[in-house]
C-alpha positions in Angstrom: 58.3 -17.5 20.8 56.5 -15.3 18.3 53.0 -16.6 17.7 50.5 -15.9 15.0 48.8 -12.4 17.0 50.3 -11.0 20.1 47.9 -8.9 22.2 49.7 -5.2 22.1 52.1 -4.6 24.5 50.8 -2.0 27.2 53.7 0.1 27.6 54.2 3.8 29.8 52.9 6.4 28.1 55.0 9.2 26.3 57.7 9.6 24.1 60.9 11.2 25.2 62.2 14.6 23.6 64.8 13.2 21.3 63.1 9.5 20.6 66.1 6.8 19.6 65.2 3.5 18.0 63.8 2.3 21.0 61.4 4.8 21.7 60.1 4.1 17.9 59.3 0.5 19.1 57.8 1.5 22.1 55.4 4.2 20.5 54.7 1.7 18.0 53.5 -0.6 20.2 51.3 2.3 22.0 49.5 2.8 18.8 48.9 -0.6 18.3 47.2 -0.9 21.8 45.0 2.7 21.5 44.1 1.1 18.1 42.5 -2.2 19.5 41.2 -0.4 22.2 39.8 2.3 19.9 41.5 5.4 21.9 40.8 8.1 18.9 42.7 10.8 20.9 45.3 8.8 22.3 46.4 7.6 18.8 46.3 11.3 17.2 48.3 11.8 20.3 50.7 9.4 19.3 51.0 9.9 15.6 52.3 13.6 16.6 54.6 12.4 18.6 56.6 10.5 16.3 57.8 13.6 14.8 60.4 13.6 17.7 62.0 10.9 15.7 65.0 12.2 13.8 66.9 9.3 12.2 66.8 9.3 8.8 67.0 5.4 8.3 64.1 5.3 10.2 62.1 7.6 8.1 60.1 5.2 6.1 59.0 3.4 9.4 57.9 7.0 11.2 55.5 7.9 8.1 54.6 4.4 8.2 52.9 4.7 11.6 52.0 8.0 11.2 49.8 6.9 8.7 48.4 3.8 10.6 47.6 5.4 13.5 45.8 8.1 11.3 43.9 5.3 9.3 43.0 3.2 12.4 41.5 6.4 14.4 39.2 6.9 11.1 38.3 3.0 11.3 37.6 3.3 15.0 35.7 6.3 14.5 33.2 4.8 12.2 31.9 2.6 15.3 30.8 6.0 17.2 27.6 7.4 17.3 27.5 10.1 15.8 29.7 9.2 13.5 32.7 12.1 13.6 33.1 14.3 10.8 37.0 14.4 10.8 37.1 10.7 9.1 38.1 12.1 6.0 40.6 14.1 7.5 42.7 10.9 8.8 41.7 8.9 5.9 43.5 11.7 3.6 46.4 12.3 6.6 46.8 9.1 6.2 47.2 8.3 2.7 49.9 11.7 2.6 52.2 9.6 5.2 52.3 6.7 3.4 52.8 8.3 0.4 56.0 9.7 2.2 57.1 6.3 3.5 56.7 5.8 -0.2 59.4 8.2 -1.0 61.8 6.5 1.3 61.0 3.0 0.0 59.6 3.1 -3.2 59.5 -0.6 -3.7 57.6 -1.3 0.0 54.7 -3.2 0.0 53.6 -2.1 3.9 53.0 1.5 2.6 50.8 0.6 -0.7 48.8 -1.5 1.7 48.0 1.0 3.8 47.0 3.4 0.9 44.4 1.0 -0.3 43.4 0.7 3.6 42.8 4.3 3.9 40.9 4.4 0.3 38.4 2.3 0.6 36.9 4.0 3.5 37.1 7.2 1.1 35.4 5.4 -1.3 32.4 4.5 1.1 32.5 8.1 2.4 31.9 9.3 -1.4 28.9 6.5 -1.7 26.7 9.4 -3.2 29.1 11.1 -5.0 29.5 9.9 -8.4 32.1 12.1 -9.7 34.4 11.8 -6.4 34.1 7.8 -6.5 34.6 7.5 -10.4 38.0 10.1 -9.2 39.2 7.8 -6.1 38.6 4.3 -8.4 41.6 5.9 -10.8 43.9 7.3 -8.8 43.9 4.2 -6.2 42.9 1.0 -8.3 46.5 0.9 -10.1 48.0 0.6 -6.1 45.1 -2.1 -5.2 46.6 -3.9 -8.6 49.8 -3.6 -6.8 49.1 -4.6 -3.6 47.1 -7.7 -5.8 50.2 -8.9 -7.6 52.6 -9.0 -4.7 50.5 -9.6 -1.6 50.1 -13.1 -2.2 51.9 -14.1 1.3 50.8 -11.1 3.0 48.7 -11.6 5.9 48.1 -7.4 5.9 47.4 -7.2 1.9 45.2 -10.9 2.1 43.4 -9.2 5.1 42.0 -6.0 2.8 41.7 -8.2 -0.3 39.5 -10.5 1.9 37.8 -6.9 2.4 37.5 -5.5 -1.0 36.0 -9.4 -2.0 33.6 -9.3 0.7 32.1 -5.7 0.8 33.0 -3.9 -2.4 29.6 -4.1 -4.8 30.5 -6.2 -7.9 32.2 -6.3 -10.2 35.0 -6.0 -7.4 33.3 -7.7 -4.5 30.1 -9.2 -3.1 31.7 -13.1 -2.9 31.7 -14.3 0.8 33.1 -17.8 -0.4 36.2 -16.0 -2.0 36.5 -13.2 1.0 36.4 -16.1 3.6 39.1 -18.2 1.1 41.4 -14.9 1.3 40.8 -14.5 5.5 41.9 -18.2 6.0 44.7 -17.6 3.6 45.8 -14.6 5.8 45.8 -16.6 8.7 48.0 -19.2 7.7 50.8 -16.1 6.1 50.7 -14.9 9.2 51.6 -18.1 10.7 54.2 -18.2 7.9 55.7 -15.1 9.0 55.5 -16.0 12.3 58.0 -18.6 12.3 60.2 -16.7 9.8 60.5 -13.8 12.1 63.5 -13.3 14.3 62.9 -13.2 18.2 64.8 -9.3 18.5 63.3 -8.4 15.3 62.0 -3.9 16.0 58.5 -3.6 16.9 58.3 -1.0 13.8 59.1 -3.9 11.4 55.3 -3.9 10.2 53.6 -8.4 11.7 50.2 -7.1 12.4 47.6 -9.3 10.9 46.5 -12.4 12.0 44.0 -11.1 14.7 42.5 -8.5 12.2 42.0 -12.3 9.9 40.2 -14.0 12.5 38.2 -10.5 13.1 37.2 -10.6 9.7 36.2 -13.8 9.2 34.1 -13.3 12.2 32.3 -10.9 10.9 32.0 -12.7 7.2 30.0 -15.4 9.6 27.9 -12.2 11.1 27.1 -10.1 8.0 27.0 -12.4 5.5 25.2 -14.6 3.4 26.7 -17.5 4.9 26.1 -16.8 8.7 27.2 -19.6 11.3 26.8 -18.5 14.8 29.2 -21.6 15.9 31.7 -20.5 13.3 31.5 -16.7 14.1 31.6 -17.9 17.7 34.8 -19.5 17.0 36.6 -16.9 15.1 35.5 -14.5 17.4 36.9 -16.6 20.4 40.5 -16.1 18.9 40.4 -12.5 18.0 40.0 -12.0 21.3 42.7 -14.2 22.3 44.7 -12.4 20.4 43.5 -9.4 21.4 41.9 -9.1 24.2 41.4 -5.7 24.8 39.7 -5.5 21.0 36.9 -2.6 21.6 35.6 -3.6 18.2 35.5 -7.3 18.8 34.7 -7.1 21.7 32.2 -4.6 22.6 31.1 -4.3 18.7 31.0 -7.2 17.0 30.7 -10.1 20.0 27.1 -9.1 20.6 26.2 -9.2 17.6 27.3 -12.7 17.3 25.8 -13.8 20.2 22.6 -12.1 18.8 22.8 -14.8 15.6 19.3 -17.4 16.1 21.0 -21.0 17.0 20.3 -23.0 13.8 17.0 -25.0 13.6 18.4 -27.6 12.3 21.1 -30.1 12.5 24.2 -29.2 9.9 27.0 -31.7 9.6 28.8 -28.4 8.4 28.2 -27.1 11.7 30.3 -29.5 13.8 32.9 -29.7 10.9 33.0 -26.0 11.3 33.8 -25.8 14.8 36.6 -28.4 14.8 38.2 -26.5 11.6 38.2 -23.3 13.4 40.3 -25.0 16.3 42.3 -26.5 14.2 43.3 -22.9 12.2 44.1 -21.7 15.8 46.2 -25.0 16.4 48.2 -24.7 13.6 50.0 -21.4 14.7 50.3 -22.3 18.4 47.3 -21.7 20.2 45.4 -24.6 21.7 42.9 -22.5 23.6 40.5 -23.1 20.1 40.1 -26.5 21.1 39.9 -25.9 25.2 37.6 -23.4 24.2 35.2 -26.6 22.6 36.2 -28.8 25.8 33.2 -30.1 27.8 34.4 -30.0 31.8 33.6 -33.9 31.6 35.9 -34.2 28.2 37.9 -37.4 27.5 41.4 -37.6 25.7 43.7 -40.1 23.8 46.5 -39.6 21.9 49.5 -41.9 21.0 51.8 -39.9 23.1 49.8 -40.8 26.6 50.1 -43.6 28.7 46.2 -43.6 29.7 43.5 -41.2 28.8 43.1 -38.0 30.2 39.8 -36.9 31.9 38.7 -33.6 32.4 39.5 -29.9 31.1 41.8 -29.5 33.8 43.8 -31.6 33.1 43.8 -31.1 29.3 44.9 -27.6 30.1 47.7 -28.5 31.6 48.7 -31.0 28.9 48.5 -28.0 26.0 50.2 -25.6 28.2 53.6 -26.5 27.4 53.3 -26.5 23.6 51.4 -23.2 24.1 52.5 -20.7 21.0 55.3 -23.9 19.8 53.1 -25.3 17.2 54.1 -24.2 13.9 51.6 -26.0 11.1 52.0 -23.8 7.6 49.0 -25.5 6.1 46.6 -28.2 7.0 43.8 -30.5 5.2 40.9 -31.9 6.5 40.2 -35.0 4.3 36.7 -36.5 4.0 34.9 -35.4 7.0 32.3 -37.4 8.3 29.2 -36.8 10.7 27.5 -38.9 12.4 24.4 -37.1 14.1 22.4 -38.9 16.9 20.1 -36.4 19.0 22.4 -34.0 20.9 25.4 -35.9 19.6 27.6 -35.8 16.9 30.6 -37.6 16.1 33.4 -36.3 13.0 35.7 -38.6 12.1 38.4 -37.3 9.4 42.6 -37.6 8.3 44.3 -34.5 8.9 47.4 -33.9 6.6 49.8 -31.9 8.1 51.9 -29.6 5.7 55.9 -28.1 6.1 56.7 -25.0 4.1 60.7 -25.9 2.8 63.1 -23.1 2.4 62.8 -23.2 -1.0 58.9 -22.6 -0.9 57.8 -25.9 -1.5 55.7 -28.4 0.4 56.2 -31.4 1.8 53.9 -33.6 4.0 54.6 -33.4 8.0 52.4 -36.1 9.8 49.4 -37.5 9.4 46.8 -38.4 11.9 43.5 -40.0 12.0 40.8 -38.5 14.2 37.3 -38.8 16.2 35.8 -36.1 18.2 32.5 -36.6 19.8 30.5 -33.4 20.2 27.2 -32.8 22.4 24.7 -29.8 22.0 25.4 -27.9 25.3 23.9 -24.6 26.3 23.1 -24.0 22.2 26.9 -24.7 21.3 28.6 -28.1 20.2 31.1 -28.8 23.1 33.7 -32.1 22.7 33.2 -34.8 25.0 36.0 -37.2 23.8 38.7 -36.7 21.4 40.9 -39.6 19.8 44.1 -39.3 17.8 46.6 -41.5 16.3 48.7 -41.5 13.3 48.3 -42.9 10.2 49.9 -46.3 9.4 52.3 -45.8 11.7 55.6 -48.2 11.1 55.4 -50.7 14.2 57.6 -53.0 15.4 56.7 -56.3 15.2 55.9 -57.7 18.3 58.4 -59.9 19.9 57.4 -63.6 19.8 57.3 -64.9 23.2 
């Protein structure tokens, strides 16, 4: 079953002389692993080596990757010290393949996408020169319109919107609420495309995504005014679930989330925050978020077991079968409550499940009423019970004896 981010598929290295289809998919997946693990040779490597591919149908698709891998070694490359001085290069490599895939499909939103990834880095490269930013706003603000207006339900446009509304100086950026609004919205088109996406679909077809949402929103909670160490914490977690070989996330950003001060104070939105980041993680099929909150001593209920279930052992083998199964296109949390009592909390809320209908409207899947109890363990809020049951369910009435 696709799921909302698959960790890249390590794969033998090399492409062969005269690469078919299928060596297309499997270099495609190589880049995708150098990228997360921030191999800069490896994916120049790589992005030579699809010139071995011949097929003219899949000339759009070659450029396409061409020009990610020669984006994503510029983006890696601004996490070494010294900083290399061939990050323009790629950036501008870059920008020429896409334009090519461009040529081939004139209408493709992928390409403009990675155009207006490969800009902005220009644009921060140019930071003190006037003349070449005022140059690089007009040539590539009419494709960021673009990319605007039709990557609504985009996870890879949503993820540089998010971006652009996060780090861009203002008029155009500098609005963590609206950046963080844009990352959750990527999360759940991924999940979106997720389930729309055919099981022997080619690895060129452009899904990539969801783990760069969660990475981002990560970060939001690092560099931003509205740090949360519990909610970068969180994020973080699934990045890296997704991912787990993420040099960035994991080498780069994690300890610098673990370097965030534990809050003074007690924040309702803190605990609130922790069981909405499991939740996100839920919806598109991965119930590590919440076994990642699990206390070893936590107790379960739910309508569907006999008796409760005790421990975290035994709560990961009740997710494991629905592991990467759970397909939730939108979710809401409605009135959240905390109760705070010393190194307890308890949140009680409804949860309104949503299901996307072929025609692109909504309609209501189930709804449940919760209570989580949370303790403050080791600096983090960890669940120590967790009760669910449905909302006005339709019961039988009980037979008269």
């Amino acid at each position: 079953m696709k799921v909302l981010a698959v960790a890249a598929v390590l794969v033998a290295r090399g492409a062969t002389a005269a690469a078919p289809a299928a060596s297309l998919g499997q270099v495609v997946r190589e880049i995708q692993a150098a990228d997360y693990r921030g191999e800069r040779a490896e994916l120049q490597r790589l992005a030579a080596s699809l010139d071995r591919v011949k097929d003219p149908k899949l000339a759009a698709y070659r450029h396409y990757w061409q020009g990610f891998a020669r984006w994503r070694r510029a983006l890696n490359g601004f996490n070494e010290t010294p900083t290399p001085g061939d990050l323009g290069d790629d950036l501008t490599a870059g920008i020429a393949s896409f334009q090519r895939a461009l040529v081939e499909k004139p209408d493709w939103i992928e390409a403009r996408i990675g155009i207006m990834g490969c800009a902005a880095p220009l644009f921060f490269l140019a930071r003190d020169d006037a003349a070449r930013r005022d140059a690089l706003l007009k040539e590539y603000l009419p494709i960021a319109a673009a990319v605007r207006e039709k990557g609504a339900d985009n996870p890879r446009a949503l993820f540089l919107m998010g971006q652009t509304q996060l780090g861009a100086p203002p008029p155009y950026g500098g609005d963590p609420v609206k950046a963080a609004a844009t990352f959750r919205r990527g999360i759940e088109a991924a999940l979106t495309e997720a389930r729309q996406t055919a099981e022997d679909e080619p690895a060129w077809i452009p899904r990539w995504g969801g783990a760069e949402n969660l990475m981002n929103l990560a970060y939001l909670y690092v560099h931003s005014p509205l740090a949360n160490r519990e909610l970068a914490l969180a994020y973080g977690e699934g990045a890296l679930v997704a991912a787990p070989e993420w040099h960035y996330m994991r080498d780069v950003l994690w300890p610098q989330i673990l370097a965030l001060p534990q809050p003074s104070e007690f924040r309702p939105e803190d605990v609130i925050a922790v069981e909405r980041a499991a939740l996100d993680r839920w919806g598109h099929g991965d119930p590590q978020g919440f076994l990642e909150t699990y206390a070893p001593e936590v107790t379960y209920f739910d309508p569907t077991r006999d008796a409760r279930v005790d421990g975290i052992d035994a709560m990961r083998q009740l997710v494991a079968p629905v592991a990467g199964k759970i397909k939730i296109d939108r979710y809401e949390m409605v009135n959240p409550s905390v109760q705070h009592h010393g190194d307890v909390a308890i949140l009680a809320y409804n949860l309104v499940n949503y299901v996307k209908q072929p025609d692109g409207s909504e309609k209501i899947g189930t709804k449940w009423n919760s209570t989580t109890v949370f303790r403050r363990m080791d600096g983090r809020w960890r669940t120590i019970h967790s009760h669910w049951s449905l909302t006005k369910p339709e019961l039988k009435e009980a037979a008269t004896q």
